[in-house]
N, C-alpha and C positions, 0 to 999 in steps of 0.2 A: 681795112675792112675786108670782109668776104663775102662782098658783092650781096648780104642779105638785106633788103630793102626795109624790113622789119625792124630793125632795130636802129637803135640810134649811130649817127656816124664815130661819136666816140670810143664806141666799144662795139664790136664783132661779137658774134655769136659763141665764139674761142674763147674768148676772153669772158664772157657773160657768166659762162659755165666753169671754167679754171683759169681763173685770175692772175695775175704776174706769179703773187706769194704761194701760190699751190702749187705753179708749175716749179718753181724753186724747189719747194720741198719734194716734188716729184723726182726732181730731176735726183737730187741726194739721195731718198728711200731708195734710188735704183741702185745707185753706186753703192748702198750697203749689200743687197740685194745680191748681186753681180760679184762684188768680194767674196760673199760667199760662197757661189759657184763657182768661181778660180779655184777656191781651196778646195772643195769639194770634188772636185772633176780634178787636180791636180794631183790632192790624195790619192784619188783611185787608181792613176798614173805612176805611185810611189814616189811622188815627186815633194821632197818635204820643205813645201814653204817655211815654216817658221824656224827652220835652221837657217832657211838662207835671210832671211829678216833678223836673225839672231833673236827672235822671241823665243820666250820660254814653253817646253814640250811640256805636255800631260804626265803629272810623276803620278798617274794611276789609269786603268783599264775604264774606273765607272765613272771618270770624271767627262764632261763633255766632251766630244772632239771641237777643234777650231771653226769650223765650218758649220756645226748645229750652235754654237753659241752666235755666229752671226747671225745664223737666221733668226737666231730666237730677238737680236735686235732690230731688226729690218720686220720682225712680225708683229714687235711695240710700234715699233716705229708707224708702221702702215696702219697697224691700229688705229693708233690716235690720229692720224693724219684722215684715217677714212672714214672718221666718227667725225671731225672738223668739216670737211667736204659735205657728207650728207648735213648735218645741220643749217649750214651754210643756205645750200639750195634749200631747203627747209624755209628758209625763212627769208632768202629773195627771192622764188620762184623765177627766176630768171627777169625779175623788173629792173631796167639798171639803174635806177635810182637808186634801188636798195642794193644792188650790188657793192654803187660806191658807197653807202652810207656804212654799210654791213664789214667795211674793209677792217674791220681788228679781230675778226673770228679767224680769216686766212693770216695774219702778222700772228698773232696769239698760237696759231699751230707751228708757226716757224719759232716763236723762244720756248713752245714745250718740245721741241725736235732736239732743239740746242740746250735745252735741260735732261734731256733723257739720256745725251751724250754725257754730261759732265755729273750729273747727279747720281751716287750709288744707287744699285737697286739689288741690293743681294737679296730682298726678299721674293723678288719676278725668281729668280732664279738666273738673272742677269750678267754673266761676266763685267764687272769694272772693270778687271785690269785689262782688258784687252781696249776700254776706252780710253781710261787714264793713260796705257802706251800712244794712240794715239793723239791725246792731244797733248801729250810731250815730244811728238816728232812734230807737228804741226809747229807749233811753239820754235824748235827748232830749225826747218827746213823755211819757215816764216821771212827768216831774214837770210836764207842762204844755205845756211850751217848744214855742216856735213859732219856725221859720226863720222869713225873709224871703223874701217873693216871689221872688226873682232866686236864693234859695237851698236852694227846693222846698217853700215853706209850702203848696202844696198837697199833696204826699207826704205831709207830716207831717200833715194833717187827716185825709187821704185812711187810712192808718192807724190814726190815733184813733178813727175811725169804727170802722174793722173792730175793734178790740178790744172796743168798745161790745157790737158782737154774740158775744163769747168772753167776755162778764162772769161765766157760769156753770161758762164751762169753768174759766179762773181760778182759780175758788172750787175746782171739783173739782180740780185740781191741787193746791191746798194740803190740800185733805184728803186727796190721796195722801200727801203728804208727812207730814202730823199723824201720821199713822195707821202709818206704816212706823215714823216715828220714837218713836212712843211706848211704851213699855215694854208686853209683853203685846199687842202691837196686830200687826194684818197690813193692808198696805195692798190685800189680796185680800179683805179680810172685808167681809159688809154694810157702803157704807160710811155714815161715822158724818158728818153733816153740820154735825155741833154739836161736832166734835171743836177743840180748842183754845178753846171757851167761846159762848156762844152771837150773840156779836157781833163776832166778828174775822170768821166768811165772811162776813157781811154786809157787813162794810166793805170787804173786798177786792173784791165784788160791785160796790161804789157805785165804787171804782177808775176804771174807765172812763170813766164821766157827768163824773167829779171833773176827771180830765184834758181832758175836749173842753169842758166849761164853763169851765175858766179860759185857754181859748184862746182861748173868744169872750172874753172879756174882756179877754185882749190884746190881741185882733183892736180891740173897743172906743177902747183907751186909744191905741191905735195910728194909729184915725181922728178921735179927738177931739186928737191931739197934731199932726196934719197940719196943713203949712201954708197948702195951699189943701183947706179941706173944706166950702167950700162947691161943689166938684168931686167928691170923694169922699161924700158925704152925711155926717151925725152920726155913724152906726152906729148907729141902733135896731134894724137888724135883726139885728147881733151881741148884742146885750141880746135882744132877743128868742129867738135862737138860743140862749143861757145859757141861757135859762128854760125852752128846750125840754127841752134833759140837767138843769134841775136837778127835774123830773119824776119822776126816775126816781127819788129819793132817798126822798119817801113810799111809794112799791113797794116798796121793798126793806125801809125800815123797819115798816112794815106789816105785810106778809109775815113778817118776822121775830118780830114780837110776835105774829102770830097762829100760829104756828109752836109759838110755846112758850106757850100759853094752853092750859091745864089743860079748862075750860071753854069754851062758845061762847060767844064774844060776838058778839053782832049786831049792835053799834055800830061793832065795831071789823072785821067782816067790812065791811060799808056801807064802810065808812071804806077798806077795799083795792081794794072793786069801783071806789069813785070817782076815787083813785088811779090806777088802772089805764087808764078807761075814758079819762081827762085825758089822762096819756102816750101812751097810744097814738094816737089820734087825732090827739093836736098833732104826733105824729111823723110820720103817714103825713101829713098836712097838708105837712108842712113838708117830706118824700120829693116830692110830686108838683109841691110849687107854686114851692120855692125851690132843692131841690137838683137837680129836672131842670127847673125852669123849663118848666113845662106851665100852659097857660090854664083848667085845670078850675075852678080856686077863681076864677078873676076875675073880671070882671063880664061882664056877660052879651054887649057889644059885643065883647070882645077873646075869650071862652070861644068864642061862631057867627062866628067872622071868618073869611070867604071865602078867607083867604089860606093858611090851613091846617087839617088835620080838627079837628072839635071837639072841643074840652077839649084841644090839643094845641099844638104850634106849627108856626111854618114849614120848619124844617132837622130832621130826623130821617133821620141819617148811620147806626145802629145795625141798623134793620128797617124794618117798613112797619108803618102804624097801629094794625092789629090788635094786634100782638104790643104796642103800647105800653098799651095799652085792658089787655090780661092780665096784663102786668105790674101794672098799679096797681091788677086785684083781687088779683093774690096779693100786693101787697106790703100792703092792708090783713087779707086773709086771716090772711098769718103774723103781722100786727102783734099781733091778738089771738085767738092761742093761749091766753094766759091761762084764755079764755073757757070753755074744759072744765070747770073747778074749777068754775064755774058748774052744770052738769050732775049730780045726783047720780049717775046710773048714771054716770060717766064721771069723777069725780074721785076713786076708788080706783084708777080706770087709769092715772091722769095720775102715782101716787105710785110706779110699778112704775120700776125701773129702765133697763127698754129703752122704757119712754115719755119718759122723762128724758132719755135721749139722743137718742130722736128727736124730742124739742121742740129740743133743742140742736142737733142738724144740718140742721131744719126752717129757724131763724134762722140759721146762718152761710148755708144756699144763702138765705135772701131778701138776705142782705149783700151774697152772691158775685155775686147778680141786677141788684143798686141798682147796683154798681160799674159794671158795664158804660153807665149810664144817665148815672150821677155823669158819669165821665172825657168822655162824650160831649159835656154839659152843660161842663164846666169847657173842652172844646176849641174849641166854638161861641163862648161867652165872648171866647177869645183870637185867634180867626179868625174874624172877623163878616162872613164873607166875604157883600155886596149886601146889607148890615143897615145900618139909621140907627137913631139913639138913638129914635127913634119905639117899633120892634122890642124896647128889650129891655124886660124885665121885673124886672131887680133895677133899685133905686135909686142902690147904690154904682157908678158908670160913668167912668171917666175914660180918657180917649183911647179906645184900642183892645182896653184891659185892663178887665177884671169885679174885682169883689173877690171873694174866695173869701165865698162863704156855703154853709157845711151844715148 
């Protein structure tokens, strides 16, 4: 609850007004949203996303660019989404009777979300193909699967990341759907976290980690199967990369069993903070020093090297040093949000609903943030334009091409 005395204890005043299934869809209009700005702000950068994705280029001047076709889906998308909302309130005025009653107007805007993705719309003036690509990399990165270089294995990483940061929204989506579907249930009501049993959100949660770790391990088997690797390197650092996402897997387990722990246990609280404090860390580690290839973590001749600001490198095509410097405290900032549950005054706030979302929107913008960092990183890589193998910083290196590591 949020302490309003007004309303009933099952439902907060957050929830009265944007219900589980709105925040859901919220949360996705953003990620369109936010795509679009990547490519937009990238563009202006000369920075050509849909080569390094291996999507296909504009073969004309008057045909959209990449970035005004998302918006134009993310402008459906909100549309309908914000024609749902207003009737919605329309017609519970905020009673939460009729909130729960009223629960298939917010579910109904989530399958026209998920139809406007899959259904042509050449007449909106709608790019399909940019949908249909993705829900055939979705399909694919689903259970793991990894393109080939020449066939956009960096899109398909470059995705699996992002879901990494939607692990929670995920989970809330299926307890829309538990909850709509189950007898006596509204998917408007407090929602129930533990609905379908106390270990299936979990595992949905671990979903993401589950998918990007057995990519590194294709990535792995991929460089150990090469036939010149000793140009390629072994792949420790795809093994290392595994070990990064399989981090996440004690959090979540953890979390889970203290979750539904009757009593406190202090072994087993220890036991999450350690968890936590592990993932996070190796992550923003492995953000600053491998997926944008920044000299903070290396030794101290390459970290004060004359040739570019410190802790930083020499091509920074994105911004000027400053903004890289802030970037790498808010991407450890958001790393651990956790952190509040720490805080007694502050870990009954952290359980309120619209803190929930805004821990949840907090991680997709530090995702929305990385990406702009990632793509830049992945395009230096493949244009090393007045770089020698001196320059770079991963070990995987052959010719003119990097190996994908995130």
């Amino acid at each position: 609850m949020d302490g309003d005395p007004a309303v009933e204890p099952q439902l907060d005043t957050f929830s009265l007004a944007f219900p589980l299934p709105y925040r859901v869809a919220i949360i996705v209009i953003l990620a369109v949203w936010g795509w679009g700005l990547n490519l937009h702000f990238l563009h202006i950068r000369r920075i050509d996303v849909p080569s390094l994705i291996r999507y296909p280029g504009r073969s004309s001047s008057a045909q959209l660019t990449h970035h005004h076709s998302t918006y134009r889906i993310a402008s459906l998308l909100s549309s309908a989404s914000g024609l749902s909302i207003v009737t919605f309130w329309m017609l519970t005025r905020g009673d939460p009777q009729r909130v729960i009653d009223y629960d298939w107007i917010p579910m109904t805007n989530l399958l026209v979300i998920a139809l406007l993705f899959a259904v042509p719309l050449r007449k909106l003036s709608v790019s399909h193909h940019g949908r249909s690509r993705l829900l055939r990399t979705l399909k694919r990165v689903s259970v793991g699967g990894l393109a080939e270089a020449k066939d956009g294995k960096f899109g398909d990483i470059l995705l699996a990341d992002v879901l990494t940061s939607y692990a929670k929204v995920l989970a809330d989506l299926f307890v829309c759907l538990c909850m709509f579907l189950t007898s006596n249930g509204s998917a408007t009501a407090r929602p129930d976290r533990g609905c379908g049993g106390d270990v299936l959100v979990p595992m949905i949660m671990a979903i993401p980690s589950a998918i990007r770790l057995r990519q590194c391990l294709i990535e792995y088997v991929r460089v150990r199967s090469a036939p010149l690797r000793e140009a390629t390197g072994w792949g420790g650092q795809h093994l290392a990369n595994a070990a990064k996402y399989s981090t996440a897997f004690p959090v979540i387990i953890l979390g889970a069993m203290l979750r539904n722990q009757t009593e406190a246990a202090p072994g087993l609280s220890r036991a999450w903070i350690a968890a936590c404090l592990l993932n996070s860390f190796y992550s923003f580690y492995w953000d600053v020093a491998k997926d944008w290839d920044l000299t903070l973590f290396s030794d101290s001749r390459e970290r004060n090297s004359p040739d570019h600001p410190f802790g930083l490198r020499r091509r920074l095509l994105v911004h000027k040093p400053g903004v890289y410097y802030a970037v790498i405290a808010l991407d450890l900032t958001l790393r651990c949000t956790w952190m509040i549950k720490l805080n007694p005054s502050l870990d009954q706030i952290s359980n309120f609903e619209s803190s929930i979302f805004l821990i949840q929107f907090l991680e997709v913008f530090r995702r929305w943030v990385w990406i702009f960092f990632r793509v830049e990183t992945e395009w230096i890589r493949n244009n090393p334009v007045g770089l020698d193998a001196e320059d770079i910083l991963l070990g995987d290196f052959q010719g003119n091409k990097y190996e994908d590591e995130d």
